[in-house]
C-alpha atoms as one frame of an Amber mdcrd trajectory, in Angstrom:
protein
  10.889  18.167  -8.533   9.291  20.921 -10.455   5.419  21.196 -11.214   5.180
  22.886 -15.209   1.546  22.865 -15.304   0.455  25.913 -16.910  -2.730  27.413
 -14.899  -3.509  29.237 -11.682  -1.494  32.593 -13.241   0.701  31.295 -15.680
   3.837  29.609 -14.722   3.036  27.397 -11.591   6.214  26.200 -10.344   6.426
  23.934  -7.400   9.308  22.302  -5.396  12.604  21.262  -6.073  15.440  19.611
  -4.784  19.048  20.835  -5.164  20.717  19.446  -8.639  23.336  18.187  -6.241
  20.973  15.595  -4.352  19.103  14.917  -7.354  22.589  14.042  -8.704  23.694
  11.809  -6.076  20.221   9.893  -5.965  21.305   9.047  -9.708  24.786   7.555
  -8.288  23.213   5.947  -5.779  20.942   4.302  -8.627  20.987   0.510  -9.239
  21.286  -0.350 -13.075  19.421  -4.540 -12.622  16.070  -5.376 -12.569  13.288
  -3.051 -11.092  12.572  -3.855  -7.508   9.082  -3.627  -6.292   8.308  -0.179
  -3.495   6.678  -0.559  -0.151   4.133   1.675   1.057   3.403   1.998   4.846
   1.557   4.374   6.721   2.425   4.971  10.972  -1.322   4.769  12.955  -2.378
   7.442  15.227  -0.571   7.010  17.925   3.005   6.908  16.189   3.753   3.944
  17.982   4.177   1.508  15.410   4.143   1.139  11.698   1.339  -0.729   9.677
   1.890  -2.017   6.308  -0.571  -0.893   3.425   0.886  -2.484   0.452   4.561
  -4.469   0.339   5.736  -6.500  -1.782   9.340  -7.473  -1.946  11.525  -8.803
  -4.612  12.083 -12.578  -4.499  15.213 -13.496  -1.897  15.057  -9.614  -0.832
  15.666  -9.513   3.016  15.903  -6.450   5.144  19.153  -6.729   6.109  22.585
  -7.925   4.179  21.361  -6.312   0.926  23.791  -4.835  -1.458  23.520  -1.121
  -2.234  21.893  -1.711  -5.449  19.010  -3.806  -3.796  18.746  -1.174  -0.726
  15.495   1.061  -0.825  15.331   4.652  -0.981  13.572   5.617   1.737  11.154
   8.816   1.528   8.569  10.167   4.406   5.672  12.693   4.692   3.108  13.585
   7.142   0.734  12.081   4.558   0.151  11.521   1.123   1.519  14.584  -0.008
   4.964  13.119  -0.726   3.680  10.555  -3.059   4.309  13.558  -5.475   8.033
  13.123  -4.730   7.716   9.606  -4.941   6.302   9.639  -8.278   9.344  11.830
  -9.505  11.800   9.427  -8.291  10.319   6.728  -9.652  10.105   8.423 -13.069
  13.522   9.335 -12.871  15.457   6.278 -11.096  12.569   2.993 -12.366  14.620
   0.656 -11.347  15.355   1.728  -7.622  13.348   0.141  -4.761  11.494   2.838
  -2.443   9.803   3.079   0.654   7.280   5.298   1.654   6.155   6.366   5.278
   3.003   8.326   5.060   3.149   9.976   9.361  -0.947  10.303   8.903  -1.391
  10.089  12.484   0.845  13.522  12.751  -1.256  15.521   9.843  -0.592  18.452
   9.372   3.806  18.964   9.957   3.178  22.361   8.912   0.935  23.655  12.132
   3.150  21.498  14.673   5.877  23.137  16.694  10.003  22.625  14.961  10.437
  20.406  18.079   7.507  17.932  17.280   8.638  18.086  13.974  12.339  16.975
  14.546  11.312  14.261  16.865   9.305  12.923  14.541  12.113  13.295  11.885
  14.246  11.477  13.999  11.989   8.176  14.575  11.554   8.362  10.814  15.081
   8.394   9.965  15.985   5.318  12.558  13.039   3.345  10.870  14.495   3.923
   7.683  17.769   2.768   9.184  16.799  -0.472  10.551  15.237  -1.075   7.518
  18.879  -0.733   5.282  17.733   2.387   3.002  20.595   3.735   0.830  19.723
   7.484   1.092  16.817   9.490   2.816  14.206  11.824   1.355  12.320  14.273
   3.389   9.652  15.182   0.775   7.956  17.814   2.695   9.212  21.411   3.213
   8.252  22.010   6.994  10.086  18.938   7.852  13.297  19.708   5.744  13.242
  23.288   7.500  12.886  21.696  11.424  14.808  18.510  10.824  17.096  18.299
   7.929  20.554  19.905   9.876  19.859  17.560  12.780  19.573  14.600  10.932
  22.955  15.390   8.768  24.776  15.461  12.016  23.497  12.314  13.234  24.163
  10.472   9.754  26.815  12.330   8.516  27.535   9.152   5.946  24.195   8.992
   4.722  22.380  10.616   2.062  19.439  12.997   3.076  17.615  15.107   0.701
  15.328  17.727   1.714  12.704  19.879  -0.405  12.654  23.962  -0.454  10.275
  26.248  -2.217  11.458  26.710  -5.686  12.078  30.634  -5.129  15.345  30.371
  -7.662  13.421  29.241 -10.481  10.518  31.306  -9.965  11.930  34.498  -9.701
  13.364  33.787 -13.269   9.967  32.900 -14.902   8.318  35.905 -13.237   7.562
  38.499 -15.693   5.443  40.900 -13.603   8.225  40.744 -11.375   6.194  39.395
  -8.564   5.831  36.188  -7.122   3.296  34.283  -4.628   3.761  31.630  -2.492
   1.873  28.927  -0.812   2.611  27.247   2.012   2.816  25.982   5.446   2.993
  28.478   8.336   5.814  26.380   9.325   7.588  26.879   6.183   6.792  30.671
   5.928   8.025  31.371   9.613  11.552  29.520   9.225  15.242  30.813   9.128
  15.467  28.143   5.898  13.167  30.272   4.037  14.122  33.704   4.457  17.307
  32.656   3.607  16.465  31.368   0.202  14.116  34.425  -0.245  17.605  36.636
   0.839  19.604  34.773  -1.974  17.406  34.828  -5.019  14.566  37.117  -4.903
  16.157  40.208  -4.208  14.975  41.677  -7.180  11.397  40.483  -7.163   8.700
  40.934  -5.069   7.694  37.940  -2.986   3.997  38.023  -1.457   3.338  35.152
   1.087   0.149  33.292   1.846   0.044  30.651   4.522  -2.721  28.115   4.015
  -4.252  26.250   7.067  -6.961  23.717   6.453  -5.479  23.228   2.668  -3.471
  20.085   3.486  -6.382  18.538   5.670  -8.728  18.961   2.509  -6.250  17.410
   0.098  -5.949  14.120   2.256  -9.522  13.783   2.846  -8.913  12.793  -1.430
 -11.864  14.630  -2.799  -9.739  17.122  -4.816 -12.644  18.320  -6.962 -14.736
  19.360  -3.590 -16.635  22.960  -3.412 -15.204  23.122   0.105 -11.020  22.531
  -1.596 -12.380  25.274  -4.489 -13.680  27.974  -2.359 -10.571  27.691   0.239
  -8.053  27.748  -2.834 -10.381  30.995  -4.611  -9.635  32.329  -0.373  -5.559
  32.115  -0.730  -4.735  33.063  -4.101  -7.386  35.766  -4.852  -5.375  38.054
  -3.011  -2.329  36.990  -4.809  -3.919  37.699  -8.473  -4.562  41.330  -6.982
  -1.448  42.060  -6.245  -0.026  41.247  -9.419   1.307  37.750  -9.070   2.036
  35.944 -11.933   4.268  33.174 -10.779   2.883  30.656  -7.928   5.247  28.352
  -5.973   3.889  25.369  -4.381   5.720  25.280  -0.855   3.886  21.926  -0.038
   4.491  18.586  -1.517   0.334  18.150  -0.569  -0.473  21.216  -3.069   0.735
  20.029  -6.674  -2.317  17.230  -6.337  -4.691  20.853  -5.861  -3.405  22.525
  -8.899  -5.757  21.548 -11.145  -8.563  22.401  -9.402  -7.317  26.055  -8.527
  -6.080  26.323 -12.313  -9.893  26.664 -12.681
């Protein structure tokens, strides 16, 4: 997905998916009538899954469904990936999805790659049992821990992962230097350097890790002094150095945008 709100210091580009996943999502599209989502959140103790809101369509059992009827199933340490979920929606309405929100695991981003791909893994067996057609992991610091591992397991099954959109923002740079926000988690991985090795060679690429930005964004007051002064903290800096292009390396930090486009 890709956030064009103009503000914070110009273009403000988020996170994307490869064309190639977006592409086989499409395939993997159903063509009948829309088929109602499911939205679940795991309690504290990761021990169990509670249902928020389901509703299912009419003769719609878990198992023995046809590929068209099968969900989509997409996961985030909170309710950061509901940014991703709206995409998909907006882009395949007639697909059923399912949502895991891991709140009792907030933040992924400060939690150690091996936490992380555990978790990944009792997401990914959920979404199993429950017949999904194809997997999203709509959060960066999980893609960048768990995404390889969980190819290998289900090497016939759809996953999709998220990255920082550094491609497309070092081609809408025009100072020829670009910020980034995100997890420390994201910032300290292999995944990332390597995208930073591939297309921003010839731009400059300033990091800022944000701790305590995610935590603020679930607590769902997005227009709170506290979110304001700790978004004016992490991308002052930025603006100083000459960064004109943001990327959003958080699915949490598109819902923040308008309030640091301020």
């Amino acid at each position: 997905m890709t956030c064009s709100e103009a503000g914070v210091v110009g273009p403000l580009v988020g996170l994307v998916g490869s064309l190639q996943a977006l592409e086989a999502l499409k395939l993997l599209a159903g063509f009948g009538e829309p088929l109602v989502g499911r939205l679940l959140l795991i309690d504290a103790l990761g021990s169990r899954f509670r249902e928020l809101r389901v509703k299912r369509d009419p003769g719609c059992g878990v198992c023995g469904r046809s590929m068209r009827e099968a969900p989509i199933g997409v996961f985030d340490s909170g309710v950061g990936g509901l940014s991703v979920l709206a995409e998909i929606q907006r882009l395949l309405p007639n697909e059923s999805l399912l949502y895991v929100a891991d709140c009792g695991n907030i933040p992924y981003g400060e939690k150690t790659p091996e936490f992380i791909r555990q978790r990944c893994s009792v997401m990914a067996e959920f979404f199993q049992q429950q017949g999904a057609k194809a997997l999203v992991l709509a959060c960066n610091t999980a893609t960048v821990a768990g995404v390889a591992d969980l190819r290998g397991d289900y090497p016939e099954w759809p996953i999709v992962g998220m990255e920082p959109a550094v491609k497309p923002a070092a081609a809408a740079t025009r100072s020829g230097v670009v910020g980034v926000l995100a997890t420390t988690g994201t910032l300290q991985s292999a995944k990332f350097a390597a995208l930073l090795d591939r297309f921003a060679t010839d731009v400059r690429v300033i990091t800022q890790p944000c701790p305590g930005l995610v935590e603020l964004i679930e607590s769902g007051d997005l227009h709170s002094p506290a979110l304001r002064q700790l978004l004016e903290v992490y991308v002052r800096p930025l603006l100083g150095e000459g960064v004109d292009t943001i990327i959003l390396g958080c699915t949490h930090y598109p819902s923040s945008s308008r309030c640091s486009s301020r």
